[in-house]
N, C-alpha and C positions, 0 to 999 in steps of 0.2 A: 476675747480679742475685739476691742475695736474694728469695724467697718467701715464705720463714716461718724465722722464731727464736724458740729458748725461750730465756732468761736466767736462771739460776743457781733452776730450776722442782724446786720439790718437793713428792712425795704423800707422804703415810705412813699406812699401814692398821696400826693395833694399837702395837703397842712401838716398830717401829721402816719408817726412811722408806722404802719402795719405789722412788722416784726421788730422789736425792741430789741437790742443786745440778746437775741434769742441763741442761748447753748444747749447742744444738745449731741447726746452720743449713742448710736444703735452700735449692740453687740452682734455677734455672729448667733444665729438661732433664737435673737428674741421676735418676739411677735409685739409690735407697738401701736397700738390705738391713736389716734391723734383725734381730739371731738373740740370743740367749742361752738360759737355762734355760727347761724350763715353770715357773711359777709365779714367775716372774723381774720382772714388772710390764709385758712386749711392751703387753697388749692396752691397759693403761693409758695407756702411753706413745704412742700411737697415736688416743687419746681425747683427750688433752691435747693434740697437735698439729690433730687435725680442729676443736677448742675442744666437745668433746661434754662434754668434764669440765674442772672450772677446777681449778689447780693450787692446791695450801695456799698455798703462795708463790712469789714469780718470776713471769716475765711470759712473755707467750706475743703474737709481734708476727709480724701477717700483713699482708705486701705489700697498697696498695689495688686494691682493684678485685679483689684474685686468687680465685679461685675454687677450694673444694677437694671432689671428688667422693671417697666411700667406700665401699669391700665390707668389710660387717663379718664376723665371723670367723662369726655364727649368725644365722640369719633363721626368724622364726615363718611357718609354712605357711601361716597366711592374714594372712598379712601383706597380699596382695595378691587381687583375685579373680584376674584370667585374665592372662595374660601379657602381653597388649596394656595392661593398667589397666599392673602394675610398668611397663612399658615408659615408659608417658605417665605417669607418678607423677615420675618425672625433672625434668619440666617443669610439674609443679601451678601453682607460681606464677604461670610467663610462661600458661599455659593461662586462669589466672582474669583476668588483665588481658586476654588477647585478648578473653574475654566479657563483661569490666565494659564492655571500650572498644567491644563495639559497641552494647549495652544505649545506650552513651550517648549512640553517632552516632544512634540511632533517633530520640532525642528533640529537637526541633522548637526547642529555644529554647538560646540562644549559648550559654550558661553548659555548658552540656551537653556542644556543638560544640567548646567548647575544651578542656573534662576528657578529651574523648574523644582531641584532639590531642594532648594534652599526653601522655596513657597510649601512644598511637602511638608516641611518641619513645621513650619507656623500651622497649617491647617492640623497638624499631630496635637499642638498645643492645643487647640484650640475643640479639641474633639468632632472636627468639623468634619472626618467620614461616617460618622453616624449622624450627621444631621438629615440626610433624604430617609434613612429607615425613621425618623425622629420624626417627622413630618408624617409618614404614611401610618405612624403609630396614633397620633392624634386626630389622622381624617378619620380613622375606625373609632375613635374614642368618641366624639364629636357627632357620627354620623347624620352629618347635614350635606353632604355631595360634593365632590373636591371643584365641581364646576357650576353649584351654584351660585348664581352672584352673590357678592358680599351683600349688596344693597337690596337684595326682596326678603333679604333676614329680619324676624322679629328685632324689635331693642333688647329682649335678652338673647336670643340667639348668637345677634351680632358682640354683646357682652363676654358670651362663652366661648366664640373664637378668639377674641380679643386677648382674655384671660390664660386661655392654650398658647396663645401665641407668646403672650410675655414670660410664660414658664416655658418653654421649648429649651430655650439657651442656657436653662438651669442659673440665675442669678443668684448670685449672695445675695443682694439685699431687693425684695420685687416690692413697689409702690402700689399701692390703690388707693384710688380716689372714685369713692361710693361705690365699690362694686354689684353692690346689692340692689343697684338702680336695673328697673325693668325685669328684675327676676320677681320669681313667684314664689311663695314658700318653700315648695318643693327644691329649687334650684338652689335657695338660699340657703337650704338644708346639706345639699350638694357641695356647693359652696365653700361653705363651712369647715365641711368631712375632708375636702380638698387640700384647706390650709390648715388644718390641724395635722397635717400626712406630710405638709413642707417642711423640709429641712433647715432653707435659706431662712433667714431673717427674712422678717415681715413689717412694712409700717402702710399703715391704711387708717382711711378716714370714713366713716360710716354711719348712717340714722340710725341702721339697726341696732339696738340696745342688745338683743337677745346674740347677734352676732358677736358683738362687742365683748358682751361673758365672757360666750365660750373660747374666742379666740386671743385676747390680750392675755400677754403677762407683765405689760405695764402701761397705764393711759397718760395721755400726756395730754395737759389741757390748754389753749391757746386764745388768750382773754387780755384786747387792747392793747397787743403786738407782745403780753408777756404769756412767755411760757412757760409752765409748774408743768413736774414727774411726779408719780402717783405710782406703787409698785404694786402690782395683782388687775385682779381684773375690775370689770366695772362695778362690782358690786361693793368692794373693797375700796374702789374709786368716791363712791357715794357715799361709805360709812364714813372714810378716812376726811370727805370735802367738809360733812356736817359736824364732824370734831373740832375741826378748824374753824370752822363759822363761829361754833360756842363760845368756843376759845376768845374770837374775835369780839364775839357780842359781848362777854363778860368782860373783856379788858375795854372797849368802850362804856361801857356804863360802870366801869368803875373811874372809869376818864370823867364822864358826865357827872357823876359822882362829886370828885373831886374841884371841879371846876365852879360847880353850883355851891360848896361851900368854902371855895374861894372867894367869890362872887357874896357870900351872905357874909362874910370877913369882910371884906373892901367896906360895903354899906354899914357895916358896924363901925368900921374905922373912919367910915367920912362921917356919922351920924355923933360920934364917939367927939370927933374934932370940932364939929359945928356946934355940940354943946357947949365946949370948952371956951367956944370963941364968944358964945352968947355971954356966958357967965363974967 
């Protein structure tokens, strides 16, 4: 099942477009690599799919109901106060209807009685009564202090909150952009084990190569606003690029080929004609 599709989507910054008629489709449980250049449009193309940026044109079509959770590639240090706020920032919304809905079981008269049911159901949908055990589940996980500041956290530290926090609300489809930034092997190793255990669809952008392996099962590569699918992992990405190249380098020189003894025809047929004319 389809998640999310963009349709024939494009940006363009300055002269020319960054994402070209770019199509693309994540299913429910793939895990998708996204790699090319730096300055290649990744972080763009990555905003366009969460719908943080609307494309110039083309459409961007998300599954109902699906839910898409994101670690962006840079986070402001006081983004958050203490690691317990990021944590439960996950869940602001379902958190303020739990307190509209009891603000309104308080009050004494039906109308109240039934805003309050009614907001009941939506937080049922939304599995939003286990979100306070969901939270206290991952400050044990984490063990970094529900009241330390966000901000004396390492950059990976601050990364693994980040990370926790964008999986908390269980997304169908979770974004990352370099997660692998400021982690150490170990973490990466972590990491790794983490999204390999995910259920949700995956699309992420990342240096790490060995990451990339393990965790793709299809790269998608983004090269002067176009975008080519690639199905396996990165290594399967690499054999299958270098067969295409061959491909390409033999059908150019058999172009070159062909051209250079069109080229040595022409000059036989003017050389051919200028005798004729001499004579």
């Amino acid at each position: 099942m389809a998640l999310l599709s963009l349709q024939d989507v494009e940006v363009s910054f300055g002269a020319g477009p960054i994402l070209d008629d770019v199509r693309l489709t994540i299913g429910a449980g793939e895990r998708v690599c996204l790699i090319g250049r730096n300055g290649a449009g990744k972080s763009t193309l990555l905003d366009v799919v969460s719908g943080a940026r609307l494309p110039d044109s083309g459409q961007r079509i998300l599954a109902t109901g699906a839910v898409i959770g994101q670690l962006p590639q840079t986070a402001s240090a006081d983004s958050f106060g203490t690691v317990e706020a990021a944590l439960r920032d996950a869940f602001r919304d379902t958190f303020a209807l739990i307190e509209k809905a009891a603000r309104l079981a308080a009050e004494p008269d039906e109308r109240s009685q039934s805003a309050a049911e009614a907001l009941h159901q939506e937080i049922d949908s939304r599995r939003g009564w286990s979100a306070e055990r969901m939270v206290e589940a991952a400050l044990e996980e984490l063990a970094l202090g529900r009241v330390t500041p966000f901000r004396d956290l390492s950059g990976g530290q601050q990364r693994r909150v980040l990370l926790r926090r964008a999986m908390l609300a269980s997304p169908d489809l979770l974004i990352l952009d370099e997660p692998t930034n400021h982690l150490d092997l170990e973490a990466i190793e972590a990491l790794t084990e983490t999204l390999l255990s995910w259920r949700g669809a995956l699309l992420m952008t990342t240096h790490d190569r060995r990451a990339i392996d393990e965790l793709a099962t299809r790269i998608i590569e983004l090269d002067r606003g176009v975008l080519t699918s690639w199905p396996g992992n990165y290594q399967n990405y690499l054999r299958r690029r270098e067969e295409r190249e061959a491909v390409e380098r033999t059908a150019n020189a058999k172009a070159d080929r062909r051209l250079a003894e069109e080229e040595v025809d022409r000059k036989s047929t003017r050389l051919n004609s200028s005798h004729q004319i001499i004579s």
